[in-house]
C-alpha positions as a Python dict, from the first residue, in 0.01 Angstrom:
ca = {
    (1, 'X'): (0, 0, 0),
    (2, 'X'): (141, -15, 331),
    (3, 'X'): (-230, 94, 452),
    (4, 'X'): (-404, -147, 305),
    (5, 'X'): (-174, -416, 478),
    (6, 'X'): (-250, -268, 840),
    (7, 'X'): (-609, -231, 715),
    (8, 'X'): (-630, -632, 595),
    (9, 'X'): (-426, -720, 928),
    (10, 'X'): (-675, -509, 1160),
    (11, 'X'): (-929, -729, 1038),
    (12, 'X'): (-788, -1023, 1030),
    (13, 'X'): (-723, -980, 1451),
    (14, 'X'): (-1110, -856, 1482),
    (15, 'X'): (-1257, -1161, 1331),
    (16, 'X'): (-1053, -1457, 1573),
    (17, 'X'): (-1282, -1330, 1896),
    (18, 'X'): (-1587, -1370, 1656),
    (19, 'X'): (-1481, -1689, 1566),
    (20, 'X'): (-1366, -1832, 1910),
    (21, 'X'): (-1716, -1690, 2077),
    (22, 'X'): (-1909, -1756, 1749),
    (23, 'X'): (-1825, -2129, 1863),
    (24, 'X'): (-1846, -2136, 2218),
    (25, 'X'): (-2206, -1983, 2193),
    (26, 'X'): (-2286, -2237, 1949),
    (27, 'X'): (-2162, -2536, 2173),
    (28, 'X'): (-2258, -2437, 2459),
    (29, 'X'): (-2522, -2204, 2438),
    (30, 'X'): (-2692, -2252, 2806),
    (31, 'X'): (-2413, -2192, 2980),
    (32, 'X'): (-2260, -1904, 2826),
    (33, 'X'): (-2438, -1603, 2937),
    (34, 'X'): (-2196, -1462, 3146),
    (35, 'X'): (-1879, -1576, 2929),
    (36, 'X'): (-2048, -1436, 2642),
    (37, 'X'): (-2046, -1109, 2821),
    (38, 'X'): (-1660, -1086, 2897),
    (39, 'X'): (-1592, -1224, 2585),
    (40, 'X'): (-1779, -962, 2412),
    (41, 'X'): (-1609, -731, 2606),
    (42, 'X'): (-1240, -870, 2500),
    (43, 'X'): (-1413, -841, 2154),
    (44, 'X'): (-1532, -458, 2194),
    (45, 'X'): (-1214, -348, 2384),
    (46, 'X'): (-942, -521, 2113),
    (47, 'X'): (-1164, -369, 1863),
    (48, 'X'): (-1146, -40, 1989),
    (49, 'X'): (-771, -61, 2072),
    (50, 'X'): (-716, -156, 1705),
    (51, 'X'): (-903, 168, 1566),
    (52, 'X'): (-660, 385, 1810),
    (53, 'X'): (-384, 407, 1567),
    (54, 'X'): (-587, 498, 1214),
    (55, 'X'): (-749, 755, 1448),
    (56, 'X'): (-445, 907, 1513),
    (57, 'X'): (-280, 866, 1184),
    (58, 'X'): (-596, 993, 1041),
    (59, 'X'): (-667, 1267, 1274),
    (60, 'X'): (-997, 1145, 1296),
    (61, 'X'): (-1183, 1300, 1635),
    (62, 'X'): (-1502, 1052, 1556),
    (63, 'X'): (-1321, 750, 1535),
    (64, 'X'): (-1127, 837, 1780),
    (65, 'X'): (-1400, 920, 2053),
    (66, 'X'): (-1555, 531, 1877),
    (67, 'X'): (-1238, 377, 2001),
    (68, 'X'): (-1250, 521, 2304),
    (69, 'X'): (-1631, 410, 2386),
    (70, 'X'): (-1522, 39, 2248),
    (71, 'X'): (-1242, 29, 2503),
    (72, 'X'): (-1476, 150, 2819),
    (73, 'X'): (-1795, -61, 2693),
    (74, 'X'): (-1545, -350, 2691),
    (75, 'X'): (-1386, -310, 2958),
    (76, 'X'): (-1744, -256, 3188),
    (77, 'X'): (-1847, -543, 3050),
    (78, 'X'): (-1559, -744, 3156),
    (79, 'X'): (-1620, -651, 3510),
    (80, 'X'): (-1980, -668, 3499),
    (81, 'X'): (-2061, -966, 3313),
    (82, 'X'): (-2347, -1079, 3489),
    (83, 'X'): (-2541, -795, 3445),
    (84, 'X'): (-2436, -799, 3083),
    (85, 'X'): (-2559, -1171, 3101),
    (86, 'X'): (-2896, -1058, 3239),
    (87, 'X'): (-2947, -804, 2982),
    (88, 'X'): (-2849, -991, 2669),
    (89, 'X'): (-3183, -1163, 2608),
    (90, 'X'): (-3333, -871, 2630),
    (91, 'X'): (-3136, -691, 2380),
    (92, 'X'): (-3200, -960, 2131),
    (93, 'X'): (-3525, -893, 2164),
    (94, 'X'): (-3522, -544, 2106),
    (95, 'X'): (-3277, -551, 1819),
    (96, 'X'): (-3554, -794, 1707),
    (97, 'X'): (-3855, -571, 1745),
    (98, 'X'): (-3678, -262, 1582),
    (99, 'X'): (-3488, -468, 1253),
    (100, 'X'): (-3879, -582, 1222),
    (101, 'X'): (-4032, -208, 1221),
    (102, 'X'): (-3742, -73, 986),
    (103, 'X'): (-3843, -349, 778),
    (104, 'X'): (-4204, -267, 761),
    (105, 'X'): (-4136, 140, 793),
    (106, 'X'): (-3938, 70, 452),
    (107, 'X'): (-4218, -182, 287),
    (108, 'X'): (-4333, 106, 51),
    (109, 'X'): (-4004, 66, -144),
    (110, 'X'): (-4058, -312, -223),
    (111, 'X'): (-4314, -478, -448),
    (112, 'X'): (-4416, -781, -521),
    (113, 'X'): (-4240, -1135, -376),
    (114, 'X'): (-4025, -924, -182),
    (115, 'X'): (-4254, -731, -20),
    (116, 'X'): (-4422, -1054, 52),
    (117, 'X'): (-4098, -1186, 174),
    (118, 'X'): (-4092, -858, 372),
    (119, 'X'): (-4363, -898, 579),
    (120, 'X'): (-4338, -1260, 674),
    (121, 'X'): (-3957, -1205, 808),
    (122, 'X'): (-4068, -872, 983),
    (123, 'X'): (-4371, -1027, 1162),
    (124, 'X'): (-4179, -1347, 1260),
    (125, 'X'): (-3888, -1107, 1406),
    (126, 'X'): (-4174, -941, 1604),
    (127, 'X'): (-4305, -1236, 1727),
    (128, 'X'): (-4000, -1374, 1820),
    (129, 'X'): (-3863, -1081, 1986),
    (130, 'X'): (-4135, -1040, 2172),
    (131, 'X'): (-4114, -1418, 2324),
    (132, 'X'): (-3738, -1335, 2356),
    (133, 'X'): (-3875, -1004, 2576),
    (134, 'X'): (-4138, -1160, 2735),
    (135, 'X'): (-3943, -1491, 2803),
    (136, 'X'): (-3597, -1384, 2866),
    (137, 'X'): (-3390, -1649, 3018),
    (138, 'X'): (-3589, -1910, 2883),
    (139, 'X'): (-3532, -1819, 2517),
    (140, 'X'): (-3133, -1713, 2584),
    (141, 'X'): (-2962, -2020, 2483),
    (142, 'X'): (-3146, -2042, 2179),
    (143, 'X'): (-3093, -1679, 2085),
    (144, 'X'): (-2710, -1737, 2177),
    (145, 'X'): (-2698, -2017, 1981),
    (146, 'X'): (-2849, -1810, 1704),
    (147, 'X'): (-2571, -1556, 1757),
    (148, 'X'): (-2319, -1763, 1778),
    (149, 'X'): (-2376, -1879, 1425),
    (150, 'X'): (-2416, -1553, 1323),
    (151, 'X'): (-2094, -1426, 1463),
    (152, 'X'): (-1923, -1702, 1357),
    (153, 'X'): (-2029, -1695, 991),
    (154, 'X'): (-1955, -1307, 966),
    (155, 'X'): (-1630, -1349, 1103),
    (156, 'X'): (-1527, -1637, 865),
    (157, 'X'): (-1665, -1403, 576),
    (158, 'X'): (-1438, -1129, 733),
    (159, 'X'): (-1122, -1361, 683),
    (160, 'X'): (-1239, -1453, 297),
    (161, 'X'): (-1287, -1116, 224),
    (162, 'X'): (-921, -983, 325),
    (163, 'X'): (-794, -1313, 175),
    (164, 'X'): (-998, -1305, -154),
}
């Protein structure tokens, strides 16, 4: 029982930097590149400092070497944010591109409206994250914007689900 308390609380602490960048990006989308990328790293090191304990309670080497990585990642990106910044767009893009191929690499599974469904979202996330690619900084604050509603809805579904 005890577990499931730390477990609920854990979560509850990983969702406020969702919520407090999930907003930021989403009001001020232009001029967040570079406090996007400290703030993720706040995000990715707090993260990974809150999986140190169940990786050690656990024994768990894996989670343990994930924590780890979370903590370094943030903390790089803390120090380097503009290069973070710089690289973001293009990231987008690319998580664009490949969400669109796994899509279409998985298409044989679906039939009917959904693999109609299927093909529309995978060629628009092609399309778009190839303008995202090819267009980088001109296409950022929209995809932040994007993200920011994103991380901002996930993380508010994170605090329902420990509260439901």
């Amino acid at each position: 029982m005890a577990g499931t308390d730390i477990n609920k609380r854990q979560k509850l602490i990983s969702c406020i930097p969702g919520i407090v960048l999930g907003i930021i990006l989403v009001a001020w989308p232009g001029g967040t590149l570079e406090a996007a990328g400290v703030a993720t790293g706040i995000s990715c090191a707090v993260e990974g400092l809150l999986w140190v304990p169940g990786a050690i309670k656990e024994k768990d080497s894996k989670q343990g070497i994930l924590a780890a990585v979370l903590v370094v990642v943030g903390i790089l990106m803390m120090l380097n944010s503009k290069a973070f910044a710089s690289f973001l767009p293009v990231l987008i893009g690319l998580a664009a591109i490949v969400y669109a191929v796994r899509n279409l690499v998985g298409l044989q599974n679906t039939k009917g409206k959904q693999r109609v469904v299927t093909i529309i979202v995978a060629a628009l996330c092609l399309v778009l994250g190839a303008a995202v690619i090819a267009f980088p900084f001109a296409t950022a604050s929209v995809a932040l914007a994007v993200c920011g509603i994103a991380l901002l809805l996930g993380s508010l579904l994170g605090i329902i689900d420990v509260l439901l």
